[in-house]
N, C-alpha and C positions, 0 to 999 in steps of 0.2 A: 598264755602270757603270764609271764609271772614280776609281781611287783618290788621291783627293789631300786637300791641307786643306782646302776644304771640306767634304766629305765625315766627315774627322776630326774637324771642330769639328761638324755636325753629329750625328756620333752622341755626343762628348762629352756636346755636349748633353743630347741623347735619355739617356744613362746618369745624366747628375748627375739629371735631372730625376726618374728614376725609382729614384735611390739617396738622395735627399733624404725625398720621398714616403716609402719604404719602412721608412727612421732613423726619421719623426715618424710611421708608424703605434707601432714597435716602442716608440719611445719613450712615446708613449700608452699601452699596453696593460702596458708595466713598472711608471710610473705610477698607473693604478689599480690595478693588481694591490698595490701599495705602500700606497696612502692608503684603498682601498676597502676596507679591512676593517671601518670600524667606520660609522654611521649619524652624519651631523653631526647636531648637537643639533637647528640649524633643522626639520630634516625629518621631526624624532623623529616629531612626532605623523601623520606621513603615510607613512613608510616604517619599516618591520623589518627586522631582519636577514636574514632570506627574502625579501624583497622588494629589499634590498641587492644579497644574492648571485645574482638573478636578474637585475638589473639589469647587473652588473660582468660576468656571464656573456652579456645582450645583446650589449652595447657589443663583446667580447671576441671574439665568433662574426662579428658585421657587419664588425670589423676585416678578422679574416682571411679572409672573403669578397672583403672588398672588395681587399684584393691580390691575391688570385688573380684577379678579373676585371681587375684593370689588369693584372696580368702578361701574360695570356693576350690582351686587348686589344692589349697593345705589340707581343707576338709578333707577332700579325696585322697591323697595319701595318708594324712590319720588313719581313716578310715580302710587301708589298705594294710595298714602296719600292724593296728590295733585290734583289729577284726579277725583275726582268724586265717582270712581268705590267703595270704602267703604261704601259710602253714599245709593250708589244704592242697596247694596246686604243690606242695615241694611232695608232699604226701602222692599225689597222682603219680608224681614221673617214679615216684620208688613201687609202686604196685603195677605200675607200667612196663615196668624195667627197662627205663630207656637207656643207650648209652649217657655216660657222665656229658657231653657237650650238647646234646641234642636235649639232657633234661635242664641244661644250664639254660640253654637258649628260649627254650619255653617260659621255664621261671621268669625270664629276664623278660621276654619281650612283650607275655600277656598284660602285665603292669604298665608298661610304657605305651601298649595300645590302650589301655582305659585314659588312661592320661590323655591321649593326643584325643581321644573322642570326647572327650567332658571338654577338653581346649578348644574344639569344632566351633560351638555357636560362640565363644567369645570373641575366635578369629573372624567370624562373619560377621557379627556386631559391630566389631572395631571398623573393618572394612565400608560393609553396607549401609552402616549408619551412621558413625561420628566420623569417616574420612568423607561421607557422601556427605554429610551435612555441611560441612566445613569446604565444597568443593575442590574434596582430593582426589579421590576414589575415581577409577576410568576404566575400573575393574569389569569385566563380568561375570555372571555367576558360572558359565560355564569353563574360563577362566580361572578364576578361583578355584574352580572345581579339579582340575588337570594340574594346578600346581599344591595343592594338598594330595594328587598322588601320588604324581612324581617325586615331590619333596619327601612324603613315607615310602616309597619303595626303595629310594635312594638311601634312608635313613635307615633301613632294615638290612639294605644291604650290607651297609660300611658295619655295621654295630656288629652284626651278625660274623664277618670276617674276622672282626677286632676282637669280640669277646671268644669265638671259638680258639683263634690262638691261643689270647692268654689263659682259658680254660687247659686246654694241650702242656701252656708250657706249666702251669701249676701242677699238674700230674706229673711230667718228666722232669722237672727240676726244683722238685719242693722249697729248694732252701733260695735258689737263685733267682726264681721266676720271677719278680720283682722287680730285677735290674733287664732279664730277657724281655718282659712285657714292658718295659719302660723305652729298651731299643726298639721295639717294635711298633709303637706307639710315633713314635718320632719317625720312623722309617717311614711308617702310612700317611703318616701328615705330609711330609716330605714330600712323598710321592703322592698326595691329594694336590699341595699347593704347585703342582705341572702339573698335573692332569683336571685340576676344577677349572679353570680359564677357557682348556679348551674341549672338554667333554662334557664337564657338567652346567654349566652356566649358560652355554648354548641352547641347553634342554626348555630354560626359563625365558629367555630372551635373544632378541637377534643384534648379535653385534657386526658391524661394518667400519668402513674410513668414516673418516672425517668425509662429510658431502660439502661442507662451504670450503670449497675451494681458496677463496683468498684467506679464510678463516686457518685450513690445513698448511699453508704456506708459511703463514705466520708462527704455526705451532715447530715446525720444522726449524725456523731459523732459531726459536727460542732452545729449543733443544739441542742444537749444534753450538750453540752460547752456553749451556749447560755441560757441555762435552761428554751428551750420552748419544748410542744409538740403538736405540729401544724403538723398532718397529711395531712393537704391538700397542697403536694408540686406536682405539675406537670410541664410535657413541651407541648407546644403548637405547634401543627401543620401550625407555622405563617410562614413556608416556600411554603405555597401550594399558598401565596398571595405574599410576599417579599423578598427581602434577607435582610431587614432590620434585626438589631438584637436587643434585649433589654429584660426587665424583669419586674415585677409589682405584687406588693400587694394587693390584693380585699378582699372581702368580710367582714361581721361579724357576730360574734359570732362561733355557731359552722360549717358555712360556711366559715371558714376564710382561706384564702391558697395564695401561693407565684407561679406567674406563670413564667416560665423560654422558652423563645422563644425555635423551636428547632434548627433555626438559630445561636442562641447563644452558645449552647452547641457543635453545630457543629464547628464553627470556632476559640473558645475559649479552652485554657488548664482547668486543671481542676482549677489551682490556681486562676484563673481568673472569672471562674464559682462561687465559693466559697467565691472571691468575691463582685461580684456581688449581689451574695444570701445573703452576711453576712449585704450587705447596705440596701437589703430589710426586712433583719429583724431588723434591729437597727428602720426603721419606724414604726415595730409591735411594737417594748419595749417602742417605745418611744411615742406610742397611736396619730400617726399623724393623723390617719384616724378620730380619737375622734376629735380631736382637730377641725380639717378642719370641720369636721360636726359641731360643735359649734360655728363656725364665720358665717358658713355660715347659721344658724338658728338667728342668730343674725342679720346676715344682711338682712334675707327675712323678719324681722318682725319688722324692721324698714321701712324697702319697703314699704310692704304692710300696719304699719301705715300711711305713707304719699301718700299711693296712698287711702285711705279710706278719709282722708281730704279732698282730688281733687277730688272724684268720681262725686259728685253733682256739681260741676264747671263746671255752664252753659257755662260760656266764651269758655273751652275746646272741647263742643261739635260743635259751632258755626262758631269756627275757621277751623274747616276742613271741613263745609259744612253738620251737621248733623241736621235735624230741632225737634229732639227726640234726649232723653242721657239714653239710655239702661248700665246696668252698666258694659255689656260685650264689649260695644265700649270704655268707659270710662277705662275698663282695659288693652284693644291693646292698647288706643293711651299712655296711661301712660308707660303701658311698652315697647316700643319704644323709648320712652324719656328714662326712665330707663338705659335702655341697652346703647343708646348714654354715657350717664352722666356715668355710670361704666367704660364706656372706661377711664377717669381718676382716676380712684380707680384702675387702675389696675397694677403700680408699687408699691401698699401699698399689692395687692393679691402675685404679682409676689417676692415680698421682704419677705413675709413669708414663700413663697413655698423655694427659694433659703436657707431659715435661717434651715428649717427641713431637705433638702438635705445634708446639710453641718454637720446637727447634726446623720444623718443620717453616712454618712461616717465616722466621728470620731467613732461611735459607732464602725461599723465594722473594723474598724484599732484598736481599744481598743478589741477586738475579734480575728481577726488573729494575732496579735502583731508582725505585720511586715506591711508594705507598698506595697512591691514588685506587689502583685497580684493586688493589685486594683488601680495602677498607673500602671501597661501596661495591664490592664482590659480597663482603660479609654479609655488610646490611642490606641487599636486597635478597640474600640468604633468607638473613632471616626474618625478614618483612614476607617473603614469597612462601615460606612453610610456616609461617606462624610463629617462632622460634617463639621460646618463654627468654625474656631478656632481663630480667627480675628471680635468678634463681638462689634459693639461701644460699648460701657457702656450706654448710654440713650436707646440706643436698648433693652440691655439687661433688664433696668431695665424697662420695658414696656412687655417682651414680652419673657422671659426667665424664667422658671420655677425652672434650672439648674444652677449653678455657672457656666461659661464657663470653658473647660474642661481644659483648661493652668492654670486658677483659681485652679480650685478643684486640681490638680497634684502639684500647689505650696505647698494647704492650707495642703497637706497631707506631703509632706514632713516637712513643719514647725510642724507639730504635732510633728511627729518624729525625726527630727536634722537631717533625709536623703536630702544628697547632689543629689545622685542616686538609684533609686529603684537597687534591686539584678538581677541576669539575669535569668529569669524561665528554669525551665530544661526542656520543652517544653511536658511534659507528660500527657496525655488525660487521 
């Protein structure tokens, strides 16, 4: 390893990033500890004050979990960067003499498995302890156990496929590989977002129809009011893992379908399901899925031109103790840096996703043309998963995907001049 400034700008980095992070947990958690004392009026009739304080006490426990696992994460790759041990294993595959992609892949993926096994007991933690404590968790261990390994051999796979290309295309097209491995990046997404609805997601869970018939009936006529005809609507068996509840739009083309927890169906009216459904289709009309996929081809082929600039920057290999610059080290240690430096691009990601939520809901209030269902849809949202309903505004804007759910419950009544949502007639 040898000490200079890069090196120095690299770990600045690495520190701001993790002292930034660290401010807008703290900052959160002083926050609600502040505003969370009392019940907003909205929620009155869904939450207590026992339900308040279990709630402030979730948010509160998940916070300071979730530092110590990015601590202990960061250690770990420090410790993988700074140590030696990269150097040694880039060193194996050249006294091995393995071919150039089969030493790429090793490099790559020994690091990624120390990773996912130091991540091991935090993901059981998270699980067995604070969703079990909090009565979420409906997990079991043997459970658990089948989808950490299906989710790593699925994840060995795709990586494996991805990185040996663009390995292939960096040797045959030195100068262009960048714009090649940026089509091709996009092509596999492409072709992930058909094939994950109906190959891979089935691997996790079992999806079916709609079973409440008069419930299915209803979704039918709302979608012919919608002027879609998107057969792929199911519920999901996400009760065999959580009680969490929620919903979600996947796939494309003629894989395209809206999944509906069956958590959610279970604890929600139909008004409120229908809701729900009507926000995830206002994302189909409104081609979010398109869209998202076009920033983000935009932003991998800016990436990867500036990381095709740095590949041959000797200085880069030198600084972490490499005495050879294989271009598959040159692409870990970029993307490291990478991933650091997005951490401040990510209230410009988080401020998009919030702007399509919100366009997202107007839709569906311009579709049921009433409020009612999808302001006490929200709030038994987030009364039923404990929502943090008190989150900073810097927080949010770092790390919030959602308008927070007091937000969305204003924005929709200002749509509509509603002082007060109507009172659901409570019918399944």
């Amino acid at each position: 390893m040898e000490i200079n400034t890069l090196l120095i700008v690299f770990l600045g980095i690495y520190f701001l990033e993790y002292s930034i992070s660290l401010w807008l947990e703290v900052l959160n958690r002083r926050h609600l500890r502040e505003q969370g004392t009392q019940v907003p009026e909205a929620f009155s009739e869904f939450i207590d004050q026992e339900k308040l304080a279990r709630s402030v006490a979730y948010t509160l426990e998940n916070s300071r979990f979730g530092v110590l696992q990015e601590t202990w994460g960061g250690v770990v790759l420090l410790a993988l960067l700074l140590s030696g041990f990269l150097p040694f294993l880039e060193h194996l595959t050249r006294e091995w003499q393995w071919p150039f992609i089969l030493s790429g892949l090793f490099f790559m993926i020994i690091p990624g498995l120390i990773s996912s096994f130091v991540g091991l007991p935090f993901d059981y933690y998270h699980t067995f302890v604070i969703e079990q404590k909090y009565g979420f968790n409906k997990s079991t261990l043997k459970v658990w156990i089948m989808d950490q390994v299906k989710g790593g051999i699925i994840s060995l796979i795709l990586f494996s496929l991805i990185f040996s290309i663009i390995l292939w295309m960096i040797r045959s097209f030195p100068n262009t590989w960048w714009l090649w491995g940026c089509l091709t990046i996009s092509g596999i997404q492409l072709l992930m977002g058909v094939l994950y609805p109906v190959l891979i997601a089935p691997l996790f869970n079992k999806f079916e129809p709609i079973r409440d018939q008069d419930l299915a009936a209803k979704i039918s006529r709302l979608m012919e009011e919608a002027g879609i005809r998107l057969k792929g609507l199911f519920q999901m068996d996400a009760g065999k893992r959580s009680r969490h509840t929620n919903a979600y739009f996947t796939g494309l083309g003629r894989s395209k379908r809206i999944v509906l927890f069956d958590t959610l169906i279970e604890k929600h009216p139909h008004e409120e399901v229908l809701a729900v459904l009507a926000h995830e289709i206002g994302h189909y009309k409104k081609k979010h899925i398109w869209k998202q996929f076009f920033f983000f081809g935009i932003s991998t082929i800016i990436a990867f031109y500036v990381f095709s600039l740095l590949l041959d920057w000797p200085l880069l290999y030198r600084t972490f103790g490499f005495e050879t610059s294989p271009a598959y080290v040159g692409l870990f240690l970029l993307g490291i840096l990478g991933q650091k430096m997005g951490f401040f691009a990510a209230p410009l990601y988080s401020a998009l996703s919030r702007r399509y939520e919100r366009q997202a809901d107007r839709f569906a209030l311009d579709l049921l043309q009433s409020p009612s269902g999808m302001i006490s849809g929200l709030k038994r949202l987030g009364a039923d998963n404990l929502s943090n309903l008190f989150p900073h505004p810097w927080y949010v804007r770092f790390h919030y995907s959602h308008p927070p759910l007091l937000e969305r419950i204003k924005t929709l009544k200002e749509f509509t001049g509603t002082s007060a949502p109507r009172k659901e007639d409570g019918q399944r």
